[in-house]
Wavefront OBJ file of the C-alpha trace (Angstrom):
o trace
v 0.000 0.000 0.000
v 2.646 2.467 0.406
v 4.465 1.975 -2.317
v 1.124 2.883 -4.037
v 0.906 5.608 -2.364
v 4.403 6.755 -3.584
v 3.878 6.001 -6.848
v 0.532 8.287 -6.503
v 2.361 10.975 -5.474
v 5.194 11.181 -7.852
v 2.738 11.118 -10.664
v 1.206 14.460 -8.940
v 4.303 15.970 -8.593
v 5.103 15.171 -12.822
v 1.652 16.398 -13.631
v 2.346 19.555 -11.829
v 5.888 20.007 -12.952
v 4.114 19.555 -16.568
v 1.560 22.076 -16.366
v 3.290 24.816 -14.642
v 6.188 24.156 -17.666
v 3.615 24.546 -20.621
v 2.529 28.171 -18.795
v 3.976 30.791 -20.687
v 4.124 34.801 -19.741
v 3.336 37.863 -21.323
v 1.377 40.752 -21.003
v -2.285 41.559 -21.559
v -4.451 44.364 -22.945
v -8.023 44.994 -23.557
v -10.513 45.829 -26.556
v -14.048 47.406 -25.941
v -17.021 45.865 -28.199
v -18.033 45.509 -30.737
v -16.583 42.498 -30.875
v -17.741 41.257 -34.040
v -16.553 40.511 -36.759
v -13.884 38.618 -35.666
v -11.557 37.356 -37.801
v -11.744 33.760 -36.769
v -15.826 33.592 -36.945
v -16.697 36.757 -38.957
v -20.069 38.275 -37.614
v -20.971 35.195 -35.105
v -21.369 36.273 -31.540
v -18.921 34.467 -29.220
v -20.453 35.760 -26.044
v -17.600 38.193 -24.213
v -15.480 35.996 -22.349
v -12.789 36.280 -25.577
v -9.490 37.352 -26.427
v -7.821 38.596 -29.874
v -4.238 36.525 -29.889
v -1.411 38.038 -31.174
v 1.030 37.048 -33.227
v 2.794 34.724 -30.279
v -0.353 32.337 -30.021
v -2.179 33.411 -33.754
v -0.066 30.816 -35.239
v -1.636 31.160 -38.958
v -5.477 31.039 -37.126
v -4.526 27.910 -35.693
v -5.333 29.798 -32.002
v -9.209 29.992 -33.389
v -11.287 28.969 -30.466
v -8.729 27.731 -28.221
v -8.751 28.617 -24.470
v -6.475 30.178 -22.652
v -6.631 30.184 -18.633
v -5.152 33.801 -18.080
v -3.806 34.933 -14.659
v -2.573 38.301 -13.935
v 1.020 38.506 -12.401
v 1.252 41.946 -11.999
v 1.855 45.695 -13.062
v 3.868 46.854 -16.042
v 3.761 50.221 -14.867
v 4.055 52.335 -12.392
v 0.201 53.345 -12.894
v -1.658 51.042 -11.289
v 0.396 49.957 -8.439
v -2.092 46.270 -7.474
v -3.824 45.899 -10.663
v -4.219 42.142 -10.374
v -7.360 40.672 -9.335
v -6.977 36.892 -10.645
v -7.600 34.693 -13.654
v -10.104 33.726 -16.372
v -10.649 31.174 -19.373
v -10.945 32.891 -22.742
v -11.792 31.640 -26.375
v -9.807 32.994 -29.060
v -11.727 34.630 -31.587
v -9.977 37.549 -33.531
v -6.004 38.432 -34.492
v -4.757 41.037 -32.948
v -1.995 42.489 -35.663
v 1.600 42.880 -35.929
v 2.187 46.601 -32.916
v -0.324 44.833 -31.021
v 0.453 45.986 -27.226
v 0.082 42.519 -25.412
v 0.441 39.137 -25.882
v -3.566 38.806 -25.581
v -5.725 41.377 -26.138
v -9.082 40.383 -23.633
v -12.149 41.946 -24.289
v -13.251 44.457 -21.686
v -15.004 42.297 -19.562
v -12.433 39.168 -19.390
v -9.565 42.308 -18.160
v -11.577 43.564 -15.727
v -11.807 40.222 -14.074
v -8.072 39.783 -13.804
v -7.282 43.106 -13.105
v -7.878 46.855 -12.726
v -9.028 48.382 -16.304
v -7.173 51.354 -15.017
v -4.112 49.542 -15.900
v -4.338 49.222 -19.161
v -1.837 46.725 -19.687
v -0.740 43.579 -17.034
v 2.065 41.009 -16.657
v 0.076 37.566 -17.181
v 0.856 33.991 -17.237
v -1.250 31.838 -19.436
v -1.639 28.345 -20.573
v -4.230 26.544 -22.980
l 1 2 3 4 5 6 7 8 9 10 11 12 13 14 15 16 17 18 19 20 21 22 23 24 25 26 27 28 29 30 31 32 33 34 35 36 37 38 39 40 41 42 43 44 45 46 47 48 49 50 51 52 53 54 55 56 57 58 59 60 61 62 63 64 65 66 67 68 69 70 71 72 73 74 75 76 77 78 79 80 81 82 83 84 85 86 87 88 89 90 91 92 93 94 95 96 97 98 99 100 101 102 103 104 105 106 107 108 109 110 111 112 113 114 115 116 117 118 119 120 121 122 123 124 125 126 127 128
Protein backbone atom coordinates (compact mmCIF):
# COMPACT_ATOMS: atom_id res chain seq x y z
CA UNK A 1 0.00 0.00 0.00
CA UNK A 2 2.65 2.47 0.41
CA UNK A 3 4.47 1.97 -2.32
CA UNK A 4 1.12 2.88 -4.04
CA UNK A 5 0.91 5.61 -2.36
CA UNK A 6 4.40 6.76 -3.58
CA UNK A 7 3.88 6.00 -6.85
CA UNK A 8 0.53 8.29 -6.50
CA UNK A 9 2.36 10.98 -5.47
CA UNK A 10 5.19 11.18 -7.85
CA UNK A 11 2.74 11.12 -10.66
CA UNK A 12 1.21 14.46 -8.94
CA UNK A 13 4.30 15.97 -8.59
CA UNK A 14 5.10 15.17 -12.82
CA UNK A 15 1.65 16.40 -13.63
CA UNK A 16 2.35 19.56 -11.83
CA UNK A 17 5.89 20.01 -12.95
CA UNK A 18 4.11 19.55 -16.57
CA UNK A 19 1.56 22.08 -16.37
CA UNK A 20 3.29 24.82 -14.64
CA UNK A 21 6.19 24.16 -17.67
CA UNK A 22 3.62 24.55 -20.62
CA UNK A 23 2.53 28.17 -18.80
CA UNK A 24 3.98 30.79 -20.69
CA UNK A 25 4.12 34.80 -19.74
CA UNK A 26 3.34 37.86 -21.32
CA UNK A 27 1.38 40.75 -21.00
CA UNK A 28 -2.29 41.56 -21.56
CA UNK A 29 -4.45 44.36 -22.94
CA UNK A 30 -8.02 44.99 -23.56
CA UNK A 31 -10.51 45.83 -26.56
CA UNK A 32 -14.05 47.41 -25.94
CA UNK A 33 -17.02 45.87 -28.20
CA UNK A 34 -18.03 45.51 -30.74
CA UNK A 35 -16.58 42.50 -30.88
CA UNK A 36 -17.74 41.26 -34.04
CA UNK A 37 -16.55 40.51 -36.76
CA UNK A 38 -13.88 38.62 -35.67
CA UNK A 39 -11.56 37.36 -37.80
CA UNK A 40 -11.74 33.76 -36.77
CA UNK A 41 -15.83 33.59 -36.95
CA UNK A 42 -16.70 36.76 -38.96
CA UNK A 43 -20.07 38.28 -37.61
CA UNK A 44 -20.97 35.19 -35.11
CA UNK A 45 -21.37 36.27 -31.54
CA UNK A 46 -18.92 34.47 -29.22
CA UNK A 47 -20.45 35.76 -26.04
CA UNK A 48 -17.60 38.19 -24.21
CA UNK A 49 -15.48 36.00 -22.35
CA UNK A 50 -12.79 36.28 -25.58
CA UNK A 51 -9.49 37.35 -26.43
CA UNK A 52 -7.82 38.60 -29.87
CA UNK A 53 -4.24 36.53 -29.89
CA UNK A 54 -1.41 38.04 -31.17
CA UNK A 55 1.03 37.05 -33.23
CA UNK A 56 2.79 34.72 -30.28
CA UNK A 57 -0.35 32.34 -30.02
CA UNK A 58 -2.18 33.41 -33.75
CA UNK A 59 -0.07 30.82 -35.24
CA UNK A 60 -1.64 31.16 -38.96
CA UNK A 61 -5.48 31.04 -37.13
CA UNK A 62 -4.53 27.91 -35.69
CA UNK A 63 -5.33 29.80 -32.00
CA UNK A 64 -9.21 29.99 -33.39
CA UNK A 65 -11.29 28.97 -30.47
CA UNK A 66 -8.73 27.73 -28.22
CA UNK A 67 -8.75 28.62 -24.47
CA UNK A 68 -6.48 30.18 -22.65
CA UNK A 69 -6.63 30.18 -18.63
CA UNK A 70 -5.15 33.80 -18.08
CA UNK A 71 -3.81 34.93 -14.66
CA UNK A 72 -2.57 38.30 -13.93
CA UNK A 73 1.02 38.51 -12.40
CA UNK A 74 1.25 41.95 -12.00
CA UNK A 75 1.86 45.69 -13.06
CA UNK A 76 3.87 46.85 -16.04
CA UNK A 77 3.76 50.22 -14.87
CA UNK A 78 4.05 52.33 -12.39
CA UNK A 79 0.20 53.34 -12.89
CA UNK A 80 -1.66 51.04 -11.29
CA UNK A 81 0.40 49.96 -8.44
CA UNK A 82 -2.09 46.27 -7.47
CA UNK A 83 -3.82 45.90 -10.66
CA UNK A 84 -4.22 42.14 -10.37
CA UNK A 85 -7.36 40.67 -9.34
CA UNK A 86 -6.98 36.89 -10.65
CA UNK A 87 -7.60 34.69 -13.65
CA UNK A 88 -10.10 33.73 -16.37
CA UNK A 89 -10.65 31.17 -19.37
CA UNK A 90 -10.95 32.89 -22.74
CA UNK A 91 -11.79 31.64 -26.38
CA UNK A 92 -9.81 32.99 -29.06
CA UNK A 93 -11.73 34.63 -31.59
CA UNK A 94 -9.98 37.55 -33.53
CA UNK A 95 -6.00 38.43 -34.49
CA UNK A 96 -4.76 41.04 -32.95
CA UNK A 97 -1.99 42.49 -35.66
CA UNK A 98 1.60 42.88 -35.93
CA UNK A 99 2.19 46.60 -32.92
CA UNK A 100 -0.32 44.83 -31.02
CA UNK A 101 0.45 45.99 -27.23
CA UNK A 102 0.08 42.52 -25.41
CA UNK A 103 0.44 39.14 -25.88
CA UNK A 104 -3.57 38.81 -25.58
CA UNK A 105 -5.72 41.38 -26.14
CA UNK A 106 -9.08 40.38 -23.63
CA UNK A 107 -12.15 41.95 -24.29
CA UNK A 108 -13.25 44.46 -21.69
CA UNK A 109 -15.00 42.30 -19.56
CA UNK A 110 -12.43 39.17 -19.39
CA UNK A 111 -9.57 42.31 -18.16
CA UNK A 112 -11.58 43.56 -15.73
CA UNK A 113 -11.81 40.22 -14.07
CA UNK A 114 -8.07 39.78 -13.80
CA UNK A 115 -7.28 43.11 -13.11
CA UNK A 116 -7.88 46.85 -12.73
CA UNK A 117 -9.03 48.38 -16.30
CA UNK A 118 -7.17 51.35 -15.02
CA UNK A 119 -4.11 49.54 -15.90
CA UNK A 120 -4.34 49.22 -19.16
CA UNK A 121 -1.84 46.73 -19.69
CA UNK A 122 -0.74 43.58 -17.03
CA UNK A 123 2.06 41.01 -16.66
CA UNK A 124 0.08 37.57 -17.18
CA UNK A 125 0.86 33.99 -17.24
CA UNK A 126 -1.25 31.84 -19.44
CA UNK A 127 -1.64 28.34 -20.57
CA UNK A 128 -4.23 26.54 -22.98
Amino acid sequence: MEAIMRVLIMICMVATLVSVALAATGTATFYTPPYVPSSCYGFQDNGVMIAAASDAIWNNRAACGRNYRVTCTGPTNQGVQRPCRGSVVVKIVDYCPPGCAGTIDLSQQAFAIIADPNAGKVNIEYHQ
